[in-house]
C-alpha positions in Angstrom: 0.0 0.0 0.0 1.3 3.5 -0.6 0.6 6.1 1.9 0.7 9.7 1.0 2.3 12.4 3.7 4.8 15.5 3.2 8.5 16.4 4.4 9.4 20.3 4.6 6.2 21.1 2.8 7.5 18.5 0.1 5.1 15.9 -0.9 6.0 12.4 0.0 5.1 8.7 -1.4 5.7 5.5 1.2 5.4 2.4 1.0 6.8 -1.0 2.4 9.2 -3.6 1.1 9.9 -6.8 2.5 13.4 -7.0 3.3 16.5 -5.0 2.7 17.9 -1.4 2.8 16.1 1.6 2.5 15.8 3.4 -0.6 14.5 6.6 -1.4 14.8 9.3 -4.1 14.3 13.0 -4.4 12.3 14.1 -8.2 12.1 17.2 -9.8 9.8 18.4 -12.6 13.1 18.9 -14.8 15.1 17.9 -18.0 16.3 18.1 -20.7 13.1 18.8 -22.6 13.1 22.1 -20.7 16.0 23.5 -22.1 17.0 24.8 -25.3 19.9 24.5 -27.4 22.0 27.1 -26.8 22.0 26.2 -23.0 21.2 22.5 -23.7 22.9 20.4 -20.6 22.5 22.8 -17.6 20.3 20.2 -15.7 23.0 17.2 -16.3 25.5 20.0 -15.0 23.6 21.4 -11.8 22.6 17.0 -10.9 26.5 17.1 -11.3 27.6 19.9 -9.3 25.0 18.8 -6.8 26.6 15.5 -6.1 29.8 16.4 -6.1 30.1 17.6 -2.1 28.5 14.3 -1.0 31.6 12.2 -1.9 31.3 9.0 -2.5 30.6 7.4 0.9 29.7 3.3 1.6 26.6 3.4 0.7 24.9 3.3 -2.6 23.7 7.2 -4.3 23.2 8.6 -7.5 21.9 11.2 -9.9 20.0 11.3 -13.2 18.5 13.6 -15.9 15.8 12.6 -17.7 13.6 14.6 -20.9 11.2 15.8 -18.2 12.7 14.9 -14.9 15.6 15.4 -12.8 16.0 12.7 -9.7 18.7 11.7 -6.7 18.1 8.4 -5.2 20.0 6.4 -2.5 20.1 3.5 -0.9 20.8 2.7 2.5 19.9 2.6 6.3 17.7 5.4 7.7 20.4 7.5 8.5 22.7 7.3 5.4 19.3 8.2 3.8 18.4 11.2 5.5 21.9 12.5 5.8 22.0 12.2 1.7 18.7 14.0 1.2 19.8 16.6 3.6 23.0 17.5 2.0 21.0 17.6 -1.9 19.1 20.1 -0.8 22.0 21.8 0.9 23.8 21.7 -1.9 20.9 22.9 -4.2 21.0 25.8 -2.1 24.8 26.4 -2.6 26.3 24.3 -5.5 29.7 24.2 -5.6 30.3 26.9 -8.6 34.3 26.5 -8.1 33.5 23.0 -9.8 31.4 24.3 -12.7 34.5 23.6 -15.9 36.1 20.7 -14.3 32.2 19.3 -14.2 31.7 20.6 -17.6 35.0 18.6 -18.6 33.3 15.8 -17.3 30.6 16.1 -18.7 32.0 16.5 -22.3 33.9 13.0 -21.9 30.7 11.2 -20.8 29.0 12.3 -23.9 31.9 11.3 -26.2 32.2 8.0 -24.3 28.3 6.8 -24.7 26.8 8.9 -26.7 22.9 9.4 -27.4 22.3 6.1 -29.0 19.5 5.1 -30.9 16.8 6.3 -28.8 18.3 9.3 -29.3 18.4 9.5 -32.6 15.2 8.5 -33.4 14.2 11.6 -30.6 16.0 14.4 -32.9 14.4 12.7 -36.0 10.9 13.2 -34.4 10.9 16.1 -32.6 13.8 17.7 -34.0 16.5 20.2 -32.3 14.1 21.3 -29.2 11.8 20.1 -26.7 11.3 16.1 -26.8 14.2 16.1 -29.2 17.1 17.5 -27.4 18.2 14.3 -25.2 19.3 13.1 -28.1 21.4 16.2 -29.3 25.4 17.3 -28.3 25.0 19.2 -25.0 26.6 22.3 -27.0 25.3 24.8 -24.3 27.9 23.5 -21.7 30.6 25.3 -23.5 28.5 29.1 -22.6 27.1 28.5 -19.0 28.0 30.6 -16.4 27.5 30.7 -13.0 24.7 32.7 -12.8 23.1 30.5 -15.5 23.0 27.9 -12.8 21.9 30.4 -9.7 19.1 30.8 -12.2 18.6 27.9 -13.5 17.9 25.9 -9.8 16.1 28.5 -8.5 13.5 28.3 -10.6 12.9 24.3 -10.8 14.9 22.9 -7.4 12.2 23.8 -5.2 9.9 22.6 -2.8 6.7 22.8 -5.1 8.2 21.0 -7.8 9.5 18.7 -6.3 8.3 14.9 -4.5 10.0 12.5 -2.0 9.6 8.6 -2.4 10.5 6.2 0.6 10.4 2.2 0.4 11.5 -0.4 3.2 10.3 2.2 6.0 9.0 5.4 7.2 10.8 9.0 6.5 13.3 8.5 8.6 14.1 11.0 11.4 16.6 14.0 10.9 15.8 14.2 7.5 15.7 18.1 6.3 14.9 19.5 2.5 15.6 22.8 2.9 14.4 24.0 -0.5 13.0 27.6 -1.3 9.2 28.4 -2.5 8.7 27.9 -6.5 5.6 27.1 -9.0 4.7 23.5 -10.0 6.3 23.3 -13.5 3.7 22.1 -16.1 5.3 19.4 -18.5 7.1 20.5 -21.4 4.8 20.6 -25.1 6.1 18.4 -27.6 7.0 19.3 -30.8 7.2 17.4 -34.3 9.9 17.8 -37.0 8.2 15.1 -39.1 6.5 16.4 -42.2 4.2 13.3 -42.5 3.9 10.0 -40.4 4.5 7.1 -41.1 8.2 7.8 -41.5 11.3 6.5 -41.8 15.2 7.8 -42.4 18.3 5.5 -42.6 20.6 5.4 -39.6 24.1 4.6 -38.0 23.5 2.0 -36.0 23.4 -2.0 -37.6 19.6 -2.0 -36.3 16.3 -1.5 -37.2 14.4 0.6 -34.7 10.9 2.0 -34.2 9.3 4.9 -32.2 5.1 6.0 -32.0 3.1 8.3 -29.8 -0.1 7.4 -28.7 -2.4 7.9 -26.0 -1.3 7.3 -22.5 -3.6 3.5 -22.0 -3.4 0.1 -20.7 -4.2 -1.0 -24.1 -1.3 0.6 -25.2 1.1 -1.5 -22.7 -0.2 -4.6 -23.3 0.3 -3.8 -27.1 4.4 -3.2 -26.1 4.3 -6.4 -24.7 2.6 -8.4 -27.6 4.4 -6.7 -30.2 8.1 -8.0 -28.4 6.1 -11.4 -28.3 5.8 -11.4 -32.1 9.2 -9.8 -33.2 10.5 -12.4 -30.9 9.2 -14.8 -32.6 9.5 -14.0 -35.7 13.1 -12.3 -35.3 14.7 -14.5 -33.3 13.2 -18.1 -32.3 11.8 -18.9 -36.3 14.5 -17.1 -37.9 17.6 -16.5 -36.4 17.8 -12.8 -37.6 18.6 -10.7 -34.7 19.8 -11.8 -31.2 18.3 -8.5 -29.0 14.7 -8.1 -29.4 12.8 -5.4 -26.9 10.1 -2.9 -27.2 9.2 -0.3 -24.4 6.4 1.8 -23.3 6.9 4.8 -21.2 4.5 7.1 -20.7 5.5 10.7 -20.7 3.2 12.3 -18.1 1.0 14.9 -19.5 -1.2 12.2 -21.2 0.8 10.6 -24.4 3.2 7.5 -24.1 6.1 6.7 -26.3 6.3 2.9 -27.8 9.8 2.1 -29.1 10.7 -1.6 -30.4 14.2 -2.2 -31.7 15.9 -5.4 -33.4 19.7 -5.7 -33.9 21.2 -6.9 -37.2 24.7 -8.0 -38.2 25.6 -6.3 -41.8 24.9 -9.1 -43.8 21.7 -9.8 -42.3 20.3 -6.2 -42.5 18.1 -6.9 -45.6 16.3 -9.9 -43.8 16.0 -7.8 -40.2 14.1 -5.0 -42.2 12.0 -6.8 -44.0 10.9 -9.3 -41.4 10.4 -6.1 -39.4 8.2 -4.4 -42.0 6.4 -7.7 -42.1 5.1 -7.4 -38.6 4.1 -3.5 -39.2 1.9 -4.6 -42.1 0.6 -7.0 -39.7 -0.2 -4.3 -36.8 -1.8 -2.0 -39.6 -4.1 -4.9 -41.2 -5.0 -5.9 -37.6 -3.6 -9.1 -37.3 -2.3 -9.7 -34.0 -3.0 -13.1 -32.5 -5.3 -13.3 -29.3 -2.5 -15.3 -27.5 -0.2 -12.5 -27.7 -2.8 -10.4 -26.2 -3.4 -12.6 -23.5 -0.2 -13.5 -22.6 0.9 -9.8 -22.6 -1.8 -9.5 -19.8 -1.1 -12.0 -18.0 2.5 -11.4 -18.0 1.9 -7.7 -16.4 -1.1 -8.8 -13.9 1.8 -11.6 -12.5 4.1 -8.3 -12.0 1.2 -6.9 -10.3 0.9 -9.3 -7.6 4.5 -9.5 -6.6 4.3 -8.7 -2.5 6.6 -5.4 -3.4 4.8 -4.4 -6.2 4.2 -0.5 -4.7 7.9 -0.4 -3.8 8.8 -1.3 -7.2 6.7 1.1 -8.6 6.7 4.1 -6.2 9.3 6.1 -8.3 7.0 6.1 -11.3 4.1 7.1 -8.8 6.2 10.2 -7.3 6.6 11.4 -10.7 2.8 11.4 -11.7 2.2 12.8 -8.2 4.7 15.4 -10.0 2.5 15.7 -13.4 -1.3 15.6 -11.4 -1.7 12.6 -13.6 -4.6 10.1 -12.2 -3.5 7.8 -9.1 -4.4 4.2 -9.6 -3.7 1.8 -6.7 -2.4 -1.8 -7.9 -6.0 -3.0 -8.0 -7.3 -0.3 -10.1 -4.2 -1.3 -12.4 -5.0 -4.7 -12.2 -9.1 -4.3 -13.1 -7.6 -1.6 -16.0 -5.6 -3.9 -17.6 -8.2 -7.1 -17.3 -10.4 -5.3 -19.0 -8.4 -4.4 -22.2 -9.7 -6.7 -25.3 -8.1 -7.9 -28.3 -10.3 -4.7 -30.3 -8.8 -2.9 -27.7 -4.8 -3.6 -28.8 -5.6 -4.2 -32.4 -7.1 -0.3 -32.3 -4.2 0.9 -30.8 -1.5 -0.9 -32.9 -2.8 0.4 -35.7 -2.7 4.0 -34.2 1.0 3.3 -32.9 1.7 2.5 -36.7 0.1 5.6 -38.7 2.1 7.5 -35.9 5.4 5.3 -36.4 8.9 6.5 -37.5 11.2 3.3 -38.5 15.1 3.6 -38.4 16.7 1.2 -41.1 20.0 -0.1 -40.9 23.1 2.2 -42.7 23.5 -0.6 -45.3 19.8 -1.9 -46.2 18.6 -1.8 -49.4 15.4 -1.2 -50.9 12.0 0.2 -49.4 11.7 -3.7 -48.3 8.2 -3.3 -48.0 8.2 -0.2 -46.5 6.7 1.9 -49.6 4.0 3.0 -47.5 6.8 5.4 -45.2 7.7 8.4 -46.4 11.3 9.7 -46.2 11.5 12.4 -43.1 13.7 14.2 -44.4 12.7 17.5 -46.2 14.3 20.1 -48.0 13.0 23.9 -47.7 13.8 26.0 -50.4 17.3 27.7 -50.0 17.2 31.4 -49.2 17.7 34.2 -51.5 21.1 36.1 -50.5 24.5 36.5 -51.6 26.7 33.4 -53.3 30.0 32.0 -52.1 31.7 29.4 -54.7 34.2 26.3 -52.8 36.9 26.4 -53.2 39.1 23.4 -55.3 37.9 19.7 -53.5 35.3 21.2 -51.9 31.4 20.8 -53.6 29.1 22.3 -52.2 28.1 26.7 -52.3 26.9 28.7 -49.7 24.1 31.3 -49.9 24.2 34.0 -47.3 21.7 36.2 -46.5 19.6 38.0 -44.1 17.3 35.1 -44.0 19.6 32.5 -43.1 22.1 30.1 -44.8 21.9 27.5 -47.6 24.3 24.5 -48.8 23.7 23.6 -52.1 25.5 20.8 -54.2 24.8 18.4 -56.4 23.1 16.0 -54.6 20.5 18.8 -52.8 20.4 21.5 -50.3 20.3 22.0 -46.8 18.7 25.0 -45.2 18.5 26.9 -41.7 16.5 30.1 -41.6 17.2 32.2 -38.9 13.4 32.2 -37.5 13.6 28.6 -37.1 17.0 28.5 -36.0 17.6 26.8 -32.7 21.5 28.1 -32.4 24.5 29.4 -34.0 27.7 27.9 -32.4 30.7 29.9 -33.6 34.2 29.6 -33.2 37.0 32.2 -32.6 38.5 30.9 -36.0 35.4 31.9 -38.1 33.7 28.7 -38.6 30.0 28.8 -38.0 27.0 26.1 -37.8 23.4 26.7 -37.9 21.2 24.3 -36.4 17.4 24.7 -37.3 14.6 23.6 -34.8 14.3 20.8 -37.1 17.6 19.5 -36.7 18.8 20.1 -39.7 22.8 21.7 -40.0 24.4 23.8 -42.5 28.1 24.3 -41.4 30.6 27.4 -42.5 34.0 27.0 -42.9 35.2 30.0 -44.1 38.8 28.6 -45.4 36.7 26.1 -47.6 34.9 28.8 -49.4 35.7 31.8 -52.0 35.5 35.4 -49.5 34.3 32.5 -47.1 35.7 35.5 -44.4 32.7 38.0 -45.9 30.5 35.3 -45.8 30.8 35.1 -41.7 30.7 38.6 -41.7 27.6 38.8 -43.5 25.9 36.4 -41.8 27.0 37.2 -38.1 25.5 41.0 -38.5 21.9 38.7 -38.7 22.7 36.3 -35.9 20.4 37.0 -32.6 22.3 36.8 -29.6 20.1 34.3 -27.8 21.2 32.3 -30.5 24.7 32.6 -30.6 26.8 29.9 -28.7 30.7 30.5 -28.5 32.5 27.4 -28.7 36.4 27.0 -27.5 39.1 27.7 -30.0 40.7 24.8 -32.5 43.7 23.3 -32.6 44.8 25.2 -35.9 45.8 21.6 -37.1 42.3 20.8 -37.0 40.9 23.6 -39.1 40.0 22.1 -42.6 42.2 23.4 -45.6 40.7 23.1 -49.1 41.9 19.5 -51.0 43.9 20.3 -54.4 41.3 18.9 -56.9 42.5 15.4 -58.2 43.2 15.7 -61.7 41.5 12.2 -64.1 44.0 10.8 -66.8 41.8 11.8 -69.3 41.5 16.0 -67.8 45.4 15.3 -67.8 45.3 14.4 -71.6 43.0 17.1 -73.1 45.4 19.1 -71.0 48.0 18.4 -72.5 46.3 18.5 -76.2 44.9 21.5 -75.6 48.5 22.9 -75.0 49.5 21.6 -77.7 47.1 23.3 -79.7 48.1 26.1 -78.0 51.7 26.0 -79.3 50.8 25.8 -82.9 48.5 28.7 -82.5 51.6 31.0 -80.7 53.8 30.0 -83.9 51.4 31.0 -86.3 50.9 34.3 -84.7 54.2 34.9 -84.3 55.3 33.9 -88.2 52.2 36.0 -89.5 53.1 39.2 -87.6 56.7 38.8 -88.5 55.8 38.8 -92.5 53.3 41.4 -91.9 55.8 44.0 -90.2 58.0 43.4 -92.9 58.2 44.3 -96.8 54.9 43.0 -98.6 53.9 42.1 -101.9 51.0 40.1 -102.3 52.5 36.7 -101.9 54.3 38.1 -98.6 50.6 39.6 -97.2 48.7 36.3 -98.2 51.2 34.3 -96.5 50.7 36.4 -93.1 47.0 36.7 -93.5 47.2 32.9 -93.2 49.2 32.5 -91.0 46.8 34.7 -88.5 44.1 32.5 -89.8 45.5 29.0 -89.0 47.0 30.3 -85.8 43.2 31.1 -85.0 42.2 28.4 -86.0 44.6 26.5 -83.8 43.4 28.5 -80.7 39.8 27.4 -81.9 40.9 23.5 -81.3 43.0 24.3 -78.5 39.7 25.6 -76.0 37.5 22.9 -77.5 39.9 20.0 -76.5 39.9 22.0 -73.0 36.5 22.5 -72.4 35.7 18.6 -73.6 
């Protein structure tokens, strides 16, 4: 049973656990879904800075950032537990802003070491450079916070109001403080889409197939999860051999949708198979074929979690965080009578909601739509903006328009586009190079070296560039700092080349005789001669540009 009650004007969440230590965790109505760009990463930073005084200490304690919530949990006896608790909120109160580059530093060589991942990537692809999207962008804004940034920053969301305690294995144990100022409730960020149509799909960098949809918040929903890892087990794995890791999720969001995600590995010979065995079971979902016993055993497999004796202590974290959200409180029975009464209509329905809504990774390598016809590409390709034109230089392909509206890249194979009034941020370096990041996530990057007047290009552009937007980003190592490539030159450029020359040659001589018996004394054999000359030498400089333009 959980039992409501309240700490320092904080709510709290309780509830037993049969056997050992306490645990108990501290959750804020904060991410990374808050943020924007150019300050993308100051909740990972202040959950950093926040620890960092605690030391490490025998027993068990951590941090985490999430898209919409920020928590600190521990694990311990009553005392290491309130003494943990205590010194967060102390520490909210004071972070340690001596810390804030070496935690930055840190912070930088966590994100190179693990990266976003897939979930990540199919994140930015949905929702694009903002909101819902940004856990899985580069923190970029890490390199521009300052101190007061921070100050700011927690005062505003570490406080009392937006905040809720959780407590399993006991009662809140005595001595514990959260000295946390007055704040607002934070409402849950709004979600954004980047996608021009659903269903989508965009080829990725991992050897996987993966699959994202938003739906409705339901129990239908869940047990759909569950039925549709029954069947791409089955058909992925036990029947076929394709793919070895084989999972789906559902996690709700808290302000009413839910997130399905299913993914399927795939070694690079196998990719072809993986995706089309994959878009097998989506045509299934959308014609309505899914087979009662998945249903059923999808519902039976989550009442049998239900009525594990430490159900409510196994759950409690997800119930502080819809305390957080105002989301409705269901106690394990109502879950349990909720999730009984979901029918096979009932997950078919939603399926095929989950699929309209989907957006499918394929694998680098995969070839072919592989039944996939029906998913449009979500990429898309706004028109390039009207403004001034800077050629690249030799080795480089592509040319950049400037203007007051934003920046273009156009080459051969397309164009990319950021407008300024769709721009999520600018990060520029002391060296001149610039890259524009639209709310979309699409990039267009400036190196001024690689471009004709590339140096007026910057200048042009920065004049346009609001300051909200701008991101400084830590100098190069000049080594680093790309040089145009001398163009490779084919045999056969080599050999009209040298033809051409050649042609060239002739066409020097014949001037030259022509003018030397013109300049001299003429009769009419002598002035015919030169006139030729002249003639065949232009003649000559005739074959000499058409062997080099060919």
């Amino acid at each position: 049973m959980i039992r409501h009650t309240e700490v320092d004007g904080i709510p709290a969440v309780v509830a037993d656990k049969q056997g050992g230590p306490m645990r108990a965790g501290l959750v804020f109505r904060v991410g990374q879904a808050d943020e924007t760009l150019p300050r993308s990463g100051i909740t990972h930073l202040i959950e950093h800075l926040v620890l960092h005084p605690l030391g490490h200490g025998d027993y068990h304690h951590n941090g985490s950032t999430a898209a919409a919530f920020t928590s600190f949990h521990v694990q311990g006896n009553e005392q290491e537990v309130a003494r943990f608790l205590t010194a967060v909120c102390d520490s909210l109160a004071a972070p340690p802003l001596a810390r804030l580059e070496a935690e930055k530093g840190i912070l930088r060589t966590e994100a190179a070491t693990h990266g976003t991942g897939v979930l990540g990537s199919l994140a930015v692809w949905r929702h694009g450079a903002h909101d819902y999207g940004l856990p899985g962008m580069p923190e970029w804004g890490l390199h521009a916070i300052t101190a007061d940034d921070v100050r700011q920053w927690t005062a505003r969301f570490f406080t009392r109001d937006n905040a809720v305690l959780w407590i399993t294995g006991g009662d809140v144990p005595g001595g514990l403080r959260l000295r946390l100022p007055f704040g607002v409730r934070e409402p849950m960020p709004s979600p954004s889409s980047a996608l021009p149509v659903t269903p989508a799909s965009y080829s990725g960098a991992a050897d996987a197939v993966a699959w994202d949809s938003v739906v409705a918040e339901s129990d239908a929903a869940a047990v759909f999860t569950d039925a549709l890892e029954r069947v791409m087990y089955r058909e992925l794995r036990h029947d076929s051999g394709l793919s070895y890791t084989v999972r789906t999720d559902y996690s709700p969001r808290g302000d009413g949708g839910a997130v399905i995600t299913a993914l399927a590995d795939a070694l690079p010979e196998k990719q072809d198979a993986v995706l089309g065995g994959f878009a097998q079971v989506l045509r299934a979902v959308r014609a309505g074929r899914i087979e009662p016993d998945d249903v059923t055993g999808a519902i039976a497999r989550r009442l049998d979690a239900l009525r594990h004796p430490d159900v409510d202590a196994a759950r409690l974290p997800w119930f502080a965080r819809e305390v957080l959200t105002g989301r409705p409180l269901r106690t394990t029975d109502e879950l349990a009578a909720g999730l009984a009464a979901v029918t096979v209509a009932d997950v078919v329905a939603c399926g095929q909601a989950a699929e309209r809504s989907g957006l499918l990774m394929t694998p680098p390598h995969a070839h072919g739509g592989a039944g996939m016809t029906d998913y449009s590409t979500a990429e898309s390709s706004p028109a390039p903006v009207a403004g001034a034109s800077y050629r690249a230089r030799a080795g480089h392909a592509e040319t950049i328009l400037a203007g007051p509206e934003g920046i273009s890249a156009v080459g051969r194979s397309g164009s990319s586009t950021v407008r300024l009034n769709s721009c999520a941020a600018v990060l520029s370096w002391p060296d001149g190079r610039r890259l524009f990041v639209g709310l979309d996530a699409t990039s267009v990057s400036l190196e001024p070296t690689l471009y004709r007047k590339g140096e007026d290009a910057v200048r042009a552009l920065d004049v346009h560039i609001p300051p909200h937007l701008r991101v400084p980003m830590p100098a190069r190592d000049p080594q680093s700092i790309p040089k145009p490539r001398r163009a490779a030159v084919s045999p056969q450029r080599r050999r009209r080349t040298v033809i051409a020359v050649l042609w060239a040659l002739l066409a020097l001589a014949c001037f030259a005789g022509g003018i030397y018996v013109l300049s001299g004394p003429l009769d009419d054999d002598a002035r015919q001669g030169g006139v030729g000359g002249l003639l065949v030498g232009g003649f000559f400089v005739y074959m000499a540009i058409r062997a080099f333009r060919l």
